[in-house]
C-alpha positions as CSV (number, residue, x, y, z in Angstrom):
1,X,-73.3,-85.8,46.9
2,X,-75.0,-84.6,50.1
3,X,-72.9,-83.4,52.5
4,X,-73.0,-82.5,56.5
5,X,-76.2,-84.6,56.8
6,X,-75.2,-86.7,58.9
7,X,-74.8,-89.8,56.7
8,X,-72.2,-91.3,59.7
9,X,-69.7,-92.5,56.8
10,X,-72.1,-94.2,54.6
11,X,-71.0,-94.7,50.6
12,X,-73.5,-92.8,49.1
13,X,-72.0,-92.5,45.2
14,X,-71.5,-95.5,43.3
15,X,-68.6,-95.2,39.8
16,X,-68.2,-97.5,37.1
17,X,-64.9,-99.5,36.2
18,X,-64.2,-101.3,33.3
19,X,-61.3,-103.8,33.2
20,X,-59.7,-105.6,30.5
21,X,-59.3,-109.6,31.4
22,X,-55.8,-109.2,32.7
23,X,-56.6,-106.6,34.9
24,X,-59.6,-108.6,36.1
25,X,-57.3,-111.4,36.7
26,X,-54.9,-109.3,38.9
27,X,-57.6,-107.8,40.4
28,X,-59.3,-111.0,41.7
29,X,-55.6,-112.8,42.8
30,X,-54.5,-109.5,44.7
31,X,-58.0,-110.0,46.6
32,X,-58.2,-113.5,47.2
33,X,-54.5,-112.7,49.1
34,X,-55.8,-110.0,50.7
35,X,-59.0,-111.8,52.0
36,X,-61.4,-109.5,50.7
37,X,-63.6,-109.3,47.6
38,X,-62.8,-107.3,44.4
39,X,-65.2,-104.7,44.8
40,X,-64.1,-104.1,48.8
41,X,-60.2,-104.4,47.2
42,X,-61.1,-101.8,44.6
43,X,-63.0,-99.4,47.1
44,X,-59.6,-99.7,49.5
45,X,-57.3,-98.9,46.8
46,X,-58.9,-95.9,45.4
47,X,-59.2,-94.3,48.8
48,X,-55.6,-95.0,49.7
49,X,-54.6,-93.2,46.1
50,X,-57.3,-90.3,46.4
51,X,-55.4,-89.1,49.7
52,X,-51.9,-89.7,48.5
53,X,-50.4,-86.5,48.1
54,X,-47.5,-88.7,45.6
55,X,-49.9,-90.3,43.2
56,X,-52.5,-87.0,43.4
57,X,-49.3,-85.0,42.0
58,X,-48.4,-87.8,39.7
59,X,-51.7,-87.6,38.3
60,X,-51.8,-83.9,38.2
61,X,-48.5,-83.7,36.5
62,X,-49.7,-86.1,33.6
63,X,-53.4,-84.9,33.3
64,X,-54.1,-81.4,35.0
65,X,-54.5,-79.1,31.8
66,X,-55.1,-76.1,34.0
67,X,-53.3,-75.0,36.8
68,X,-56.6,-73.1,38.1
69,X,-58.1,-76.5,38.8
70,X,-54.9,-78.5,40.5
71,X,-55.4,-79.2,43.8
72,X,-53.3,-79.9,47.0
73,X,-54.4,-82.2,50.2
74,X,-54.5,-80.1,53.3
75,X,-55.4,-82.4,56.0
76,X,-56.8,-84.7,54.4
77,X,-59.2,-81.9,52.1
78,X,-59.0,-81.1,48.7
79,X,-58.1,-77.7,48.1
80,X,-57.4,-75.6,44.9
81,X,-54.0,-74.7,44.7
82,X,-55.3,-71.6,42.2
83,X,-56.7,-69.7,45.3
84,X,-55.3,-66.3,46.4
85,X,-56.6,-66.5,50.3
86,X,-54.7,-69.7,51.2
């Protein structure tokens, strides 16, 4: 990812999801209530999650192997949690 180049807020990455049926189901009702498409639903959902410091420390709990690599929000930026200088 290129950053500080002045991009002005452009997506510039694109990620794969798979979905099994259900899920594509929910996906496409929770959308068509929302007046938006899936992908624009999808987008929205994961930005709300990667800056919520709850569901980042869910995740962390569950997943994070080592505690070097956990990482805490500080106004709205990733940080490790593992440094010394914070």
């Amino acid at each position: 990812m290129i950053e500080g180049k002045g991009l002005g807020g452009k997506r510039i990455a694109r990620k794969g999801a798979s979905f099994t049926n259900k899920e594509e189901g929910h996906i496409n009702k929770l959308a068509t209530a929302c007046d938006m498409t899936p992908a624009e639903l999808i987008w929205r959902m994961c930005r709300k999650c990667l800056y919520d410091p709850m569901i980042l420390n869910e995740f962390q709990k569950e997943y994070c192997k080592e505690k070097a690599y956990r990482i805490i929000l500080i106004n709205g930026e990733y940080v490790l949690s593992g440094r010394e200088d914070l």
